[in-house]
N, C-alpha and C positions, 0 to 999 in steps of 0.2 A: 231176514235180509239176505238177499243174493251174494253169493261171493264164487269167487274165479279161480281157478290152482295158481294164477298170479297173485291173487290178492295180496296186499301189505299188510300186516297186523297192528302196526303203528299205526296207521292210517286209520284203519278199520276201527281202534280202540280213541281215534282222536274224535273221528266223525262222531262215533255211539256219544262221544261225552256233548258235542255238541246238540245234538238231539237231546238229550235227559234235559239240560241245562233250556234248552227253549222250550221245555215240557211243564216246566217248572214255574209255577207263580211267581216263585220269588228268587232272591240270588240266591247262587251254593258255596257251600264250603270245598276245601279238599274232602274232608271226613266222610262230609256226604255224598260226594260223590266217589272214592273209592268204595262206599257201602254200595253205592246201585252199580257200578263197573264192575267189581268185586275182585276188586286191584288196590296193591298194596298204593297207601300214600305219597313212598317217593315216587311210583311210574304216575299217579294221574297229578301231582305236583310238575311233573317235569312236561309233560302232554298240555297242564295247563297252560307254563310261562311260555311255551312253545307260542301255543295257539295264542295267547298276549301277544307277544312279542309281532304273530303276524298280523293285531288287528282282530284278529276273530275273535279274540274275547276280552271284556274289562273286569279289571279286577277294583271295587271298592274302594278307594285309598282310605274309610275308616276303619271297615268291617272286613277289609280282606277277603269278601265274598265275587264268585266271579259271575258275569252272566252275558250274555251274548256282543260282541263289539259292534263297531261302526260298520268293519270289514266284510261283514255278512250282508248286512242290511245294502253297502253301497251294490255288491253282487247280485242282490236282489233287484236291486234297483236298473242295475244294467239291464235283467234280463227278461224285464218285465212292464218298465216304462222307459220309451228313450228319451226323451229327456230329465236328464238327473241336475242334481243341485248346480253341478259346475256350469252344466248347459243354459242353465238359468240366468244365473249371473254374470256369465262372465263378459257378456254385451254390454251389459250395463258399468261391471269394472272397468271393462277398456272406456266407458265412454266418461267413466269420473278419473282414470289418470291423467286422458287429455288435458280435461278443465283443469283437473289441481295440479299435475304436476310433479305428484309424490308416488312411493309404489303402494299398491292396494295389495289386501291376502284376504284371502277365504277361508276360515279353518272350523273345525269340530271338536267337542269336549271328545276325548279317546280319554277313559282312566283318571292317572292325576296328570295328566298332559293336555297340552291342546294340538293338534295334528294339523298341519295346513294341507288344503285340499286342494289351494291354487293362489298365483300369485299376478298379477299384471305388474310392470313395470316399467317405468315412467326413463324418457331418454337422455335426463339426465346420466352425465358419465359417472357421476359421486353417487351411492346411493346404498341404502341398507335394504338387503334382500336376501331369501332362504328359499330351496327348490320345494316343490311337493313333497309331501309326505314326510317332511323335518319336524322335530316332536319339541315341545315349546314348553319349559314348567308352567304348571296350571296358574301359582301364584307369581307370575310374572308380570312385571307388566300391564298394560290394559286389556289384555284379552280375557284375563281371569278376573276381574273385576267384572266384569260382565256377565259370564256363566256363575259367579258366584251370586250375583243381584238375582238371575234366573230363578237360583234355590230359595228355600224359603230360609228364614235368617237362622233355625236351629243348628241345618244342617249344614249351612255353610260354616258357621261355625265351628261344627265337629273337621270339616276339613282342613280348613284352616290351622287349626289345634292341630290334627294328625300328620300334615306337611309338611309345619311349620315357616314361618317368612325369614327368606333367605335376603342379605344386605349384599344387594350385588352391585349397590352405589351407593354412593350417600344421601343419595333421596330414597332412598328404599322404604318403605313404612314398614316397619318389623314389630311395631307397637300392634296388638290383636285390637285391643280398644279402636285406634285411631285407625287401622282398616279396616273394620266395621263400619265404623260411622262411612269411610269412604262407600262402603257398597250402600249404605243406606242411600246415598248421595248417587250416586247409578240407578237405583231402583226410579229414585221420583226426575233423574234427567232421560232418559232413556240411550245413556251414552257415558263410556270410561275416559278418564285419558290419563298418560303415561309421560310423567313431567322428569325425564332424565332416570326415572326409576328401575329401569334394566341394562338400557346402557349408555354409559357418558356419553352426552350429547349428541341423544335421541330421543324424541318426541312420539306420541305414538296418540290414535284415537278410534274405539271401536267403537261397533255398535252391533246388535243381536239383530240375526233373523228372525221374525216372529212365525213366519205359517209351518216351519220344515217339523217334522215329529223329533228330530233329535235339535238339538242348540247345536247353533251354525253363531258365528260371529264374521263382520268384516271389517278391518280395520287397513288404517292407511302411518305408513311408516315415513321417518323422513327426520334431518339433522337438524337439530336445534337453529341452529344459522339461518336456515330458509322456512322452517317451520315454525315460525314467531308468532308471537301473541293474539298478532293482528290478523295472521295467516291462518294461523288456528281458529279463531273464531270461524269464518269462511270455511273452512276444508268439515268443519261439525255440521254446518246446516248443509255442505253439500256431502258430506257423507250420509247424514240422516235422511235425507230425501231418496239417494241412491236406497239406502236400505228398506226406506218402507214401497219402495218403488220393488225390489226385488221379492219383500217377501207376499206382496198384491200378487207376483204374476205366480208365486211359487205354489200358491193356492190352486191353479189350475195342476198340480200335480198331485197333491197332498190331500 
């Protein structure tokens, strides 16, 4: 590899890791990869939460193994194909806030988080909304319902276990049993929802992109008051149509 009398050595030693680790069948450890860097544990520990931290690499939440993030691939994807996920959707999300009303969000499994990649928001002056790139607990919520139905039920499981469910309201399901069965219940609807479970009186209802290589989710958020029973049935069938309308065209990229 080239280098410059300017070269950064931090930089130099982050990129090498980035390379090994996409060289790599499978995910790595710190161990191991201080073996191939042949650096001690604390500098490629702190190079790694680094490169976490920006996205370019996930870490496991069972196995604490790390392997390449969203962050790289979306770079890729910039420089390579121009139209990328957001470019895809996000006609189609403007044209489902109209109809429904409520704000829509785009996000990606990043780790043990969900990362929203983009938000359309509805003109209502009251409204529950987060900018890009806001990091979401994985088991929050409807979002995580969703990437969890993704995995096959071992592994969701292990994450689950390894998380743990946090009581962020009193509808929280914290029972492992009975959010299980809920993802089972995700797997055969092809859609989550979010009944005041994250935050008091908030509603919430995703649904998974199917064509993208990584799990994309998009869900529509909105306050118990206007997002009622009757409302929610409506806002599912036209979320689900938006969704499988987006991941049809996403196929031309993918």
């Amino acid at each position: 590899m080239p280098t410059r009398d300017y070269s950064v050595p931090s930089v130099m030693k982050a990129f090498r890791m980035l390379e090994i680790i996409s060289e790599s069948e499978a995910d790595m450890s710190i161990s191991e990869l201080s073996r191939r860097l042949r650096l001690s544990k604390g500098t490629v520990y702190a190079i790694a939460l680094t490169l976490e931290d920006l996205g370019a690499l996930v870490r496991d939440p069972v196995t604490k193994r790390f392997s390449l993030g969203y962050t790289l691939l979306e770079l890729g994807r910039r420089a390579f194909v121009r139209g990328d996920m957001r470019e895809v959707a996000r006609k189609s999300m403007e044209d489902l806030v109209k109809e429904i009303q409520e704000n829509v969000f785009l996000g990606v499994l990043n780790g043990d988080h969900v990362t929203i990649l983009d938000v359309v928001e509805s003109k209502r002056e009251l409204k529950i909304t987060a900018p890009s790139g806001t990091r979401l607990p994985l088991l929050a919520g409807a979002t995580g319902k969703v990437f969890l139905a993704i995995m096959d039920r071992d592994r969701a499981r292990e994450v689950i276990n390894s998380l743990g469910l946090t009581a962020y309201t009193p509808n929280s399901i914290t029972d492992v049993h009975r959010y299980m069965e809920e993802i089972e219940e995700v797997r055969e609807k092809g859609f989550a929802t979010d009944d005041e479970e994250y935050i008091r009186g908030v509603r919430a209802v995703a649904c998974p992109l199917e064509a993208d290589p990584l799990p994309h989710v998009m869900w529509v958020v909105g306050f118990s008051t206007s997002l009622d029973d009757k409302k929610m049935g409506w806002v599912i069938d036209e979320l689900r149509k938006t969704s499988h309308f987006i991941s049809e065209a996403l196929r031309t990229y993918y």
